[in-house]
C-alpha positions, 0 to 999 in steps of 0.5 A: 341527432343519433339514430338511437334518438330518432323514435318516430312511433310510441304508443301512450295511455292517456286519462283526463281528470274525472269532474268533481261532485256537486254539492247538496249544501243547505244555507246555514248561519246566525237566526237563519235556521233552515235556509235554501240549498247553495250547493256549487258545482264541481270544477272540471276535469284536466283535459290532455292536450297535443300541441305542435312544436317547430322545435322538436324533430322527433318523439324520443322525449315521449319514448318513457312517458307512457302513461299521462293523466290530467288532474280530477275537478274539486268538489263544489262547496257551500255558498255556491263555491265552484270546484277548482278545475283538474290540471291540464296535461300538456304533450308536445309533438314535432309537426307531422305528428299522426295520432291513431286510435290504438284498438280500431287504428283509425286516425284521429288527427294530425299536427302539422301547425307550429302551436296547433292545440288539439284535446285528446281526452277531454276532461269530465264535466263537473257534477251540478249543486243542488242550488240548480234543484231548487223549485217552488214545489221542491225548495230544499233539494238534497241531492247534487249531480256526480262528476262526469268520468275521465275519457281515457285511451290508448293512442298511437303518435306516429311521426311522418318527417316533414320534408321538402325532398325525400331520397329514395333508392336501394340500400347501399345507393349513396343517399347519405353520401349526397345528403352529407355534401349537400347540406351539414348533416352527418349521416352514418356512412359506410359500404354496406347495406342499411347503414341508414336505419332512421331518417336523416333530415338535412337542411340544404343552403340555397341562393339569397339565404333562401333553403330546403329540407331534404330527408335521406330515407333508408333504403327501400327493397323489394317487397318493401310495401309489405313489410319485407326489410325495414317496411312501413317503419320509414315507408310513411316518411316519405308520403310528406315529401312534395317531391322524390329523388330516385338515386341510382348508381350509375354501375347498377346492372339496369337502371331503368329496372331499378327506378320501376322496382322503386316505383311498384313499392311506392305504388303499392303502399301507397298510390297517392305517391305517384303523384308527386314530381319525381327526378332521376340522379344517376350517382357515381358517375365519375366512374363515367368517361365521357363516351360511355355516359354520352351511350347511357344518356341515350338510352335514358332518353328512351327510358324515361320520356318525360322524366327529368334525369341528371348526372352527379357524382358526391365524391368527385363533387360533380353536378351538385350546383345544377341538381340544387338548382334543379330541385330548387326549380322543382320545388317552387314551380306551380303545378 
């Protein structure tokens, strides 16, 4: 998937169907002159549907559809006929899908489940016959209820990507690179900053058949939390991920000021974030000798007391299999 098909926020109008008019029909055939109401309803209007699709990974196919409108109720007829109901509008969504109101900015719902169904404008009731009228002191009504309106609303899908891994560094730190040895994706590389600017998601090979999802987000700077770089636009991405690798280069000026640096912006945009298990990979290091890296790991185990680190360079190939291990251990370790 290129990045000019990755769309992960689009902003939609939807309308229900209006209900359709009762009807005030008086019964009339052959040497019955004056007969009872027998007015039918009004069908209901077409509701707007979300539904979640495994099968899709992004919103691009709803990047044009900016307006969706379910079809109106039929009028109900004579002999008690009910009205036909409006068509229904279905929207497919990838699963992670948050739905916002576009005024108050509330969220409505999520979609997180294959085929999960959720109305979003629920078509209007259809107006009443003037049959439902009838009494002894009233026994020919001539009037029937009008259709309810259509519910109509501004909305706000919002994609978070649904990951087992997320990637978390500096620009320019090798997050693609990794993401490309470790699994078939093909992320844009290249050596300069924002190469990265949509999420690339990857889907890593393990053991047994078994295998993980891993999404390489685009890098994160300082003053990110407020919006600074690319901001909010992938910050959301990574509030899906059970667990974050922070990627490191090993001939960064200091590690440890660089992960805390990662770590604030998490935390200011979202505290929750802490939460989640965290591993250290400090890449590049084939640029490493072995006295030099054995003096970093010293220093790393002051640093980062409780916290897992690793080695690994996606170049030379070195320490990939023990970081799939780890991650893997990670991921299916219980709390």
């Amino acid at each position: 998937m290129t990045e000019g098909n990755f769309v992960d926020y689009v902003k939609i109008y939807v309308s229900s169907g209006k209900g359709g008019k009762g009807s005030s029909h008086l019964h009339r055939e052959k040497f019955i002159e004056k007969g009872g109401p027998d007015g039918g309803d009004g069908g209901r209007g077409g509701h707007v549907y979300l539904v979640g699709n495994k099968g899709l990974w992004t919103l691009f196919h709803l990047k044009f559809a900016r307006h969706v409108k379910a079809g109106h109720g039929g009028d109900g007829g004579s002999s008690r006929s009910t009205g036909h109901d409006g068509e229904d509008k279905i929207i497919e969504v990838p699963l992670g899908t948050v739905v916002r109101d576009k005024d108050t900015n509330e969220i409505l719902f999520e979609i997180t489940e294959d085929g999960e169904k959720r109305i979003v404008a629920e078509g209007g009731k259809g107006g009443l016959g003037n049959w439902h009228f009838r009494s002894s002191t009233n026994q020919t009504p001539r009037y029937a209820q009008p259709g309810m309106p259509p519910v109509e609303a501004d909305i706000i899908l919002e994609l978070k990507v649904l990951a087992d891994v997320g990637l978390v560094g500096f620009p320019n730190a090798g997050k693609s690179t990794l993401l490309s040895v470790l699994t078939s994706a093909k992320p844009k590389i290249a050596d300069y900053a924002f190469t990265t600017l949509k999420p690339n998601l990857g889907i890593v090979a393990y053991r047994d058949f078994q295998s993980f999802v891993i999404a390489d987000i685009p890098g994160i700077i300082e003053g990110a939390a407020e919006g600074k770089g690319l901001g909010h636009y992938f910050l959301r991405h990574i509030e899906r991920n059970s667990t974050l690798l922070f990627l490191v280069p090993a001939d960064a000026d200091d590690i440890k000021k660089e992960y805390d640096i990662l770590l604030d912006e998490l935390r200011r945009y979202n505290p929750e974030m802490l939460d989640k298990d965290r591993l250290i990979v400090v890449s590049k290091c084939d640029m490493l000798d072995d006295e030099l890296k054995s003096e970093m790991k010293k220093q790393l185990d002051k640093d980062f007391k409780g916290i897992p680190y690793m080695f690994i360079s996606s170049v030379a190939q070195q320490g990939l299999t023990e970081l799939k291990d780890k991650l893997w251990q990670m991921l299916n370790t219980e709390a």
